[in-house]
N, C-alpha and C positions, 0 to 999 in steps of 0.2 A: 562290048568293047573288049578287045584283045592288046597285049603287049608283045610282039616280036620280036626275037633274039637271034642275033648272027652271029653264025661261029665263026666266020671270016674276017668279024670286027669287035665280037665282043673278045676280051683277055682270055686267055686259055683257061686258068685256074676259076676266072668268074663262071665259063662257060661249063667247065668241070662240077661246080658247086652247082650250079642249075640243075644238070640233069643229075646230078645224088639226089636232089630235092623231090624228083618227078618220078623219077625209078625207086620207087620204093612199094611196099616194106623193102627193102633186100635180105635172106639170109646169108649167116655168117657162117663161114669156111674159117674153122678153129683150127690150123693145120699145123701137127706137128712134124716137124725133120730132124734128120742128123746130120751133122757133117763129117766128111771125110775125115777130120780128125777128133771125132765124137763127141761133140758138143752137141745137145739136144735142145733144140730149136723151136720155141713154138708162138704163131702170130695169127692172129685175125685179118680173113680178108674176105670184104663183101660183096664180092663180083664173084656167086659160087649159084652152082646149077647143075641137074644132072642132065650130060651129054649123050648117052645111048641108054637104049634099056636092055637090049641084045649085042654085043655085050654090055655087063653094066659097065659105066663110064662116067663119072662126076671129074666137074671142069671148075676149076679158079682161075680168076686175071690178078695175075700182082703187076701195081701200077709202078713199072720202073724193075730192074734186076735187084730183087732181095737176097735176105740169106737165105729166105725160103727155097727162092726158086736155085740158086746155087746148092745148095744142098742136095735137090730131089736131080737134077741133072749128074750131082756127085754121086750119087747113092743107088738113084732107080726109085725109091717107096718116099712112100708120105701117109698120114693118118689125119684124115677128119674128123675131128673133135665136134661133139654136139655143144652148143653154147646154151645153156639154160638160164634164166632169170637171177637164179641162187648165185650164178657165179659172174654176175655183172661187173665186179668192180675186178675181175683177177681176168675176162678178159678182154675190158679196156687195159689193163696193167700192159698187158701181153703186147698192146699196139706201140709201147714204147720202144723207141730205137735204139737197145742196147746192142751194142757190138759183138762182132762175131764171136768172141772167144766168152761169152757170156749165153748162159741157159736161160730162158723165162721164164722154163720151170721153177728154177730156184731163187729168182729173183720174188715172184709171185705167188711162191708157196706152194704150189700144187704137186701133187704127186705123181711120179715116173711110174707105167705099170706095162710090163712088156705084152707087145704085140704077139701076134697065134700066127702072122702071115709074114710079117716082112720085119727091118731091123726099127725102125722110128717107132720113140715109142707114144705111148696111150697116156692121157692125161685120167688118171683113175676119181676124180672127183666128176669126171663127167657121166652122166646119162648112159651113153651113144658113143659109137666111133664105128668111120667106115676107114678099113685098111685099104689101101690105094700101093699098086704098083705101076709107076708112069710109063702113059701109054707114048704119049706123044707130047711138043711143046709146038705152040705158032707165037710166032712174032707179029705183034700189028700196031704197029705208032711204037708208041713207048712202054707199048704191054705187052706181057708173057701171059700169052692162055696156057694154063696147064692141065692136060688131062689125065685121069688115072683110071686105070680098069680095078675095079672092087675086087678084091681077092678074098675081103672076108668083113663079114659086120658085127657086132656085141653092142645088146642094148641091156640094161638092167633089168631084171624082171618086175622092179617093182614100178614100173611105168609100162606096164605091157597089160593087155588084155589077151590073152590064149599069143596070139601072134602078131597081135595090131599093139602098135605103141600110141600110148592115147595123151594127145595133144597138150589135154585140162595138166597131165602130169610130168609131161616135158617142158610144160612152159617155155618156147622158145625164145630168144633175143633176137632180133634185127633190128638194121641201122638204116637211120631216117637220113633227111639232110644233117649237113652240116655237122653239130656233137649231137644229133640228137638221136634219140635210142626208142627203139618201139618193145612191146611185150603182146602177147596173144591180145589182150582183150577178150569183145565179145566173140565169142563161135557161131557161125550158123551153116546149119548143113543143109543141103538141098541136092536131088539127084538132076543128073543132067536132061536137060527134053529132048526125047524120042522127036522124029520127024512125023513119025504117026499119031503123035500127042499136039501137034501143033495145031492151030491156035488154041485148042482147048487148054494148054499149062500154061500160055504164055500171059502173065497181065501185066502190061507194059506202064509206068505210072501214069497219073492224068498230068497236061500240064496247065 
């Protein structure tokens, strides 16, 4: 037995809240900005993804015109902030709607640490951060996709092995349905199946 759901007749926000609930994990886009008249900007948004790999290209949807997306349309740059488990409650903080003429920085305690690429700067409690100079923006419904070409990345060495950043020690955040919050959990690695390995890797469960 199935339940099926219309976007035609179910309420928009119900219909909104369904698919948060089925599109997950999602990673979080910790995106810092500045604005034109230098207020430094920084919010969470969980419609994030990388868009090219040639060039590099990572993409956020801010649902509705934020300060974010006014900002990076002001300025040109933006910085992806890594969101780690440690800093769960400073970047829900960050999702509050404080007003333009207000930092989240400073509301939320974190600290200002200048960028190597562009003017927004780097939340220095993080990890991670990929510096983003905007490529391009689309409009679809009520959402701003924003893309940014990577200009430059800095991760902490002490979550690095040689060149691989390792997962167990970034501990990442994403967002489930509704309030709810996911962490790594279990890991499990497995390499992908060769076409020449097939059926011999493949064991499909019994039912």
């Amino acid at each position: 037995m199935r339940t099926d759901f219309d976007p035609e007749t179910l309420p928009r926000r119900d219909f909104y809240r369904l698919l948060n609930s089925l599109v997950v994990p999602r990673p979080i886009a910790w995106v810092s900005s500045r604005s034109a008249e230098g207020v430094d900007n920084l919010a969470p948004h969980s419609f994030f993804t990388v868009a090219s790999v040639s060039p590099p290209i990572v993409q956020f949807t801010s649902v509705g015109v934020k300060d974010t997306v006014r900002n990076i349309l002001a300025t040109g740059d933006f910085v992806v902030n890594f969101t780690p488990e440690s800093l769960f409650a400073e970047v829900n903080a960050t999702g509050t709607d404080f007003g333009p003429e207000e930092s989240e920085f400073d509301r939320a305690g974190l600290t200002r640490e200048p960028s190597a690429t562009v003017a927004a700067m780097r939340v220095a409690e993080s990890p991670a951060a990929i510096e983003c100079r905007l490529h391009s923006t689309l409009s679809m419904g009520d959402c701003t996709l924003v893309f940014g070409e990577v200009t430059h990345v800095v991760v902490s060495s002490a979550v690095l092995d040689g060149e691989h950043p390792l997962i167990e020690k970034l501990r990442p955040l994403s967002r489930l349905g509704l309030d709810e919050w996911g962490t790594i959990g279990e890991v499990k690695e497995v390499k992908r199946i060769r076409a020449s390995d097939w059926p011999r890797e493949f064991r499909p469960r019994e039912r």
